[in-house]
C-alpha positions in Angstrom: -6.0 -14.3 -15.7 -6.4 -15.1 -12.1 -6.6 -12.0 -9.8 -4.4 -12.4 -6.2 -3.6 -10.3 -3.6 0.0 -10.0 -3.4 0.5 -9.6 0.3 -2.3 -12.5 1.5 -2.7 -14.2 -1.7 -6.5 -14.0 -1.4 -8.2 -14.6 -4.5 -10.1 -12.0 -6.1 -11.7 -13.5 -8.9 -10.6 -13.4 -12.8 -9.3 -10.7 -14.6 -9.4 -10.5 -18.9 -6.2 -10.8 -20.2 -6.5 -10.3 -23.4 -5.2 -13.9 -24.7 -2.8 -13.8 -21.9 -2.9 -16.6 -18.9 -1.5 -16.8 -15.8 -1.7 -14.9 -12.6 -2.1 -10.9 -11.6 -1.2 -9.7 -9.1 -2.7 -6.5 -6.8 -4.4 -5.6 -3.6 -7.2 -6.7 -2.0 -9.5 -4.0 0.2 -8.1 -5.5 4.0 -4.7 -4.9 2.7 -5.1 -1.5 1.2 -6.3 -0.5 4.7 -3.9 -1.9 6.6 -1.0 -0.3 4.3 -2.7 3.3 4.9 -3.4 2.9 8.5 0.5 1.6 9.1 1.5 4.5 6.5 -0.3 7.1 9.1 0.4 5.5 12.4 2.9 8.7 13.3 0.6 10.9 12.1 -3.0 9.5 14.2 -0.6 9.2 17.9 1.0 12.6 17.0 -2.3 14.2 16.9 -3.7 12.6 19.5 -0.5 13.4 22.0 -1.6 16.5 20.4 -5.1 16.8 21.3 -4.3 15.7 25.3 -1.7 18.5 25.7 -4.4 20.9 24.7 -7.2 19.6 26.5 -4.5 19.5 29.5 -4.8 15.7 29.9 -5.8 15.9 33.6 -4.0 13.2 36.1 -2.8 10.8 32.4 0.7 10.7 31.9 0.4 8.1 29.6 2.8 7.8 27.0 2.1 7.1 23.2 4.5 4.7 21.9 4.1 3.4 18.1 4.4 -0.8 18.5 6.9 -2.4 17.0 4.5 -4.6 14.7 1.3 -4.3 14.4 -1.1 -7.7 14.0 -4.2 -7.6 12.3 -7.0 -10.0 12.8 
């Protein structure tokens, strides 16, 4: 069975079937880190909002906003 990515369709080589053809479908390695990194994007701007208000963030009142999509290159 061919191996493909199911969100790029990369391919990732052959997978044993046993007597079964066709196509399998998973994840490739880019797309399991993107998925975890958009999974925790809350989480990594809460704690570093966080971080600033403890080390008093000096002069920055910069504002942490999530985006509304990420893009990847």
């Amino acid at each position: 069975m061919k191996k493909r990515c199911y969100f790029c369709g990369v391919d990732m080589g052959v997978k044993v079937g046993n007597g079964q053809v066709g196509v399998f479908h998973s994840l490739c390695d880019q797309c399991t880190y993107r998925l975890r990194l958009d999974e925790r994007l809350a989480e990594l701007l809460w704690a570093i909002a966080n971080l600033r208000k403890q080390n008093g963030s000096k002069g920055q009142n910069q504002e942490l906003v999530a985006p509304a999509t990420i893009q990847y290159t």
